[in-house]
MIZAKOL-372849 format. One line per 3 residues: number of its first residue (from 1); for each residue x, y, z of C-alpha. Coordinates in steps of 0.25 Angstrom, whole numbers, plus 5000, padded with zeros to 4 digits. Each point is the difference from the previous one (the first is absolute). Layout:
N
NUM> X,Y,Z; ...
//
This chain:
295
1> 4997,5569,5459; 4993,4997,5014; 5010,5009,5006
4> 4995,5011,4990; 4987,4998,5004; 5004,5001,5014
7> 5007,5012,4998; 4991,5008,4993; 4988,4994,5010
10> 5009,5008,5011; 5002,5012,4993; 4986,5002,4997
13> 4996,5000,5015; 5010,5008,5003; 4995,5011,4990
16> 4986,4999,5005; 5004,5000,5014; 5006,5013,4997
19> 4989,5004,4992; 4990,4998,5012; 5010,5006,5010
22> 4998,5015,4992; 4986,4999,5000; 4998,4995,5014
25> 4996,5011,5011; 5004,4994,5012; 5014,5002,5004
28> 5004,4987,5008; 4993,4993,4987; 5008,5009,4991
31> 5012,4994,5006; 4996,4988,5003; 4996,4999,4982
34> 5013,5005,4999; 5009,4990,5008; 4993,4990,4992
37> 5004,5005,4987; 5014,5003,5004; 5001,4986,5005
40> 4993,4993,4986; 5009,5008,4992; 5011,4997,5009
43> 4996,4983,4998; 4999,5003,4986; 5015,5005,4999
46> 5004,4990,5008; 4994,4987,4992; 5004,5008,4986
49> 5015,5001,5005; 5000,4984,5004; 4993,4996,4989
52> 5009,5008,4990; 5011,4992,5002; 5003,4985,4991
55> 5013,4990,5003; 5007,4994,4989; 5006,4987,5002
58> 5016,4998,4995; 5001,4996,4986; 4984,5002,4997
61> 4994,5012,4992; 4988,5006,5006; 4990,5003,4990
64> 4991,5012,5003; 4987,5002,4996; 4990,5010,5002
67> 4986,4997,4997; 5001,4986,4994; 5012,5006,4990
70> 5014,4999,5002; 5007,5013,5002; 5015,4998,5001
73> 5009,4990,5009; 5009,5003,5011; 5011,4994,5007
76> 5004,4989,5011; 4997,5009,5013; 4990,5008,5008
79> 4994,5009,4990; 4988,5011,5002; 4990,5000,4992
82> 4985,5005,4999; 4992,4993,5009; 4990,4998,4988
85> 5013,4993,4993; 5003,4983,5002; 5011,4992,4997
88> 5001,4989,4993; 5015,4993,5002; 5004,4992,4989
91> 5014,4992,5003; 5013,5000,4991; 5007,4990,5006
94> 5003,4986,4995; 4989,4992,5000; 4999,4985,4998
97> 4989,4991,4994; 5003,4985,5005; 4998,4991,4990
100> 5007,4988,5005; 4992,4990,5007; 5013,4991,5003
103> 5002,5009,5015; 4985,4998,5003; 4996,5013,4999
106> 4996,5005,4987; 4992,4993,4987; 5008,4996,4989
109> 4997,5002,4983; 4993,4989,4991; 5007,5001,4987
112> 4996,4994,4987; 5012,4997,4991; 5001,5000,4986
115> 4998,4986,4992; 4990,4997,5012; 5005,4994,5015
118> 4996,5009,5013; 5009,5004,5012; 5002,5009,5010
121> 5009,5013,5002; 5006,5003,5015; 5003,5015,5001
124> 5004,5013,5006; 4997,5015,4994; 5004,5013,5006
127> 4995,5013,4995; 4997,5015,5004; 4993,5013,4995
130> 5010,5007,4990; 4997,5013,5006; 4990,5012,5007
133> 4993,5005,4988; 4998,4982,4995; 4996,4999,5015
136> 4988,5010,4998; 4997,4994,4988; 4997,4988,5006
139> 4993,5005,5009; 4989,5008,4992; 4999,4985,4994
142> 4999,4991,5010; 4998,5009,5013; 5008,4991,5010
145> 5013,4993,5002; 4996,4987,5002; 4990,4998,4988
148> 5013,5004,4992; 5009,4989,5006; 4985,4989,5000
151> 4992,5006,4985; 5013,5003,4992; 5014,4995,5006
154> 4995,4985,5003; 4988,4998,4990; 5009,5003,4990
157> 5013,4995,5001; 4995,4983,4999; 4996,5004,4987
160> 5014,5006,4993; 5006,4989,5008; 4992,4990,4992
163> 5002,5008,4987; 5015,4999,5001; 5003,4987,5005
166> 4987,4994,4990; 5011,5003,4988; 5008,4988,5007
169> 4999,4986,4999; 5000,4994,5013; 5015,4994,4996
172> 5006,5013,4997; 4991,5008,5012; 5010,4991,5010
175> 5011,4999,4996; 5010,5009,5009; 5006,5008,4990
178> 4987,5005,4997; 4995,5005,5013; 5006,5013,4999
181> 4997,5002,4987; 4985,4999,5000; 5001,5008,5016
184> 5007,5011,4991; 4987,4999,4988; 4990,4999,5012
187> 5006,5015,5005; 5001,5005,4988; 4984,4995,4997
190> 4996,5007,5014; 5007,5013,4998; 4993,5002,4987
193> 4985,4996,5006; 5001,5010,5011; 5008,5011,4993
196> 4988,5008,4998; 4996,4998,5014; 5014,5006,5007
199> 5002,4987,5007; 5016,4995,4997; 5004,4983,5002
202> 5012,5001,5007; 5003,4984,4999; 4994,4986,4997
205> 5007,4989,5009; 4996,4987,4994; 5002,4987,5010
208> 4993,4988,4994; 4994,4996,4986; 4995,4987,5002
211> 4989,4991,4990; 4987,4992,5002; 5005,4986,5003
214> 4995,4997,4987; 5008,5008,4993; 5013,4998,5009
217> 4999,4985,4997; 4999,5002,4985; 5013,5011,5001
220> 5006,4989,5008; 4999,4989,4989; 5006,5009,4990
223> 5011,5005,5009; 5004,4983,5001; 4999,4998,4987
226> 5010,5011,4997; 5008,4995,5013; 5002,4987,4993
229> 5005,5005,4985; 5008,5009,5006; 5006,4988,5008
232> 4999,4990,4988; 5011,5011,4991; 5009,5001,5012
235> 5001,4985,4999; 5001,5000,4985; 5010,5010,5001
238> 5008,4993,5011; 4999,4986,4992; 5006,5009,4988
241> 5011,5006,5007; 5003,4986,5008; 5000,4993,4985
244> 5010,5012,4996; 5008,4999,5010; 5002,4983,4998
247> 5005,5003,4986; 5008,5010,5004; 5006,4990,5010
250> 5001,4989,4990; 5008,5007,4989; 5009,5008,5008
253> 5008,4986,5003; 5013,4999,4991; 5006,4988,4996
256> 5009,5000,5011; 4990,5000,5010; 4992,4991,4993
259> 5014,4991,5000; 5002,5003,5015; 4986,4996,5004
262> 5003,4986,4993; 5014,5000,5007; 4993,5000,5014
265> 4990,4988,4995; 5011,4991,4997; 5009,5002,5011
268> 4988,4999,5010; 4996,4986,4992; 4998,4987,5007
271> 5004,4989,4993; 4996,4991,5011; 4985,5005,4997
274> 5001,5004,4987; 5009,4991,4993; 5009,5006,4990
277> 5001,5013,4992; 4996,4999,4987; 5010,5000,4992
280> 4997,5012,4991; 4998,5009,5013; 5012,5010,4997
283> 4995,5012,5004; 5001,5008,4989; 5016,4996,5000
286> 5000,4993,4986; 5013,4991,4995; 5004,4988,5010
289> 4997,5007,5013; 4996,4991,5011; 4993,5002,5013
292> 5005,4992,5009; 4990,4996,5013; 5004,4997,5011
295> 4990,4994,5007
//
């Protein structure tokens, strides 16, 4: 716009530098009226060619507007315009809103989960502007870039963060087979906020779900107690199969082993230390059979 002003400033003394030149009736001022004029409209072509022209950034849609309304966009490059025309650039690259406090640089989210219990959600968001024509949209609502990014991206994404993971209980929000699970619902909830606003959630990178000490003291009580019956049925289970296994053993002994295991008591008998055999001990052998002992 100041450019315009200076333009038209330029032109008009041009004009009346001429004007006084015709009028004039000296010749040396006649001339003199003249060189003047030529040379304010010669200033005046050169700031409106310098000031006609608008570069683009790579992967940035430049929005133009012409008296506070947005006109049309144009591409990454040199680009001439009229010198009453801006350029707003509005970028479609990746963007990333840092969530995760746990590499000292961004804040992380305070979630409140269901049945009661806080904690706090470390995480990473990337996302970008769906297209040119969503890029001017954003632009007639929110003028600039970074009120984008500050007034919609970052104010907004703690609270569907907390809606999604406030549907958990602090034991099922971490346990790991969840994590991508609720990533996947926290994308899904984020595409459907800002559909209408032409801004597309590319992913949601979870690191760390982690409870008030509170809470974590009360989730690690339970997980003990479940610790122990799980340990207490392996042993119950063990004792069963162990008691099985005995009667198992037990009844799988025939009669002849039985007789052979009696066989090996005799003959290893000391009769010195254990007197003599009684006399019924016949091994299963029946009739008159004797054992005699050696020793």
């Amino acid at each position: 716009m100041i450019q315009t002003v200076i333009i038209c400033i330029l032109l008009l003394l041009a004009v009346v530098a001429f004007v006084i030149s015709r009028v004039v009736e000296e010749q040396e001022d006649r001339t003199m009226t003249l060189g003047v004029s030529f040379g304010l409209a010669l200033l005046t072509g050169i700031v409106l060619v310098a000031t006609s022209f608008s570069y683009v950034e790579a992967r940035t849609v430049g929005i133009v507007t012409e008296f506070g309304k947005p006109t049309g966009t144009v591409r990454p490059g040199l680009n001439m315009l009229w010198p009453w025309a801006s350029v707003t650039s509005f970028p479609t690259s990746k963007q990333t809103l840092d969530l995760d406090s746990t590499d000292g640089n961004g804040p992380n989210v305070e979630i409140k989960f269901a049945g009661g219990g806080e904690g706090k959600v470390n995480l990473n968001i990337t996302w970008r502007v769906e297209s040119d024509d969503k890029a001017v949209k954003l632009w007639e609502n929110w003028k600039d870039f970074d009120r984008v990014t500050n007034d919609l991206v970052s104010k907004n994404v703690p609270q569907i963060v907390n809606s999604v993971l406030g549907t958990y209980t602090p034991e099922a929000a971490i346990k790991g087979e969840n994590i991508e699970k609720i990533s996947d619902q926290i994308n899904a909830a984020l595409d459907k906020r800002f559909l209408a606003d032409g801004i597309k959630v590319d992913t949601v990178s979870i690191k760390t779900i982690s409870l008030s000490p509170q809470i974590q003291s009360r989730v690690d009580r339970q997980n003990q107690v479940t610790t122990d019956l799980e340990t207490s049925k392996i042993e119950q289970e063990r004792a069963k199969i162990d008691s099985e296994t005995n009667k198992i053993r037990e009844s799988s002994l025939s009669d002849r082993a039985q007789v052979n295991k009696c066989l090996e008591i005799i003959n290893s008998w000391d009769v010195a230390k254990n007197g003599q055999l009684p006399a019924l001990l016949t091994c299963g052998l029946g009739g008159n059979g004797q054992v005699l002992v050696g020793k």
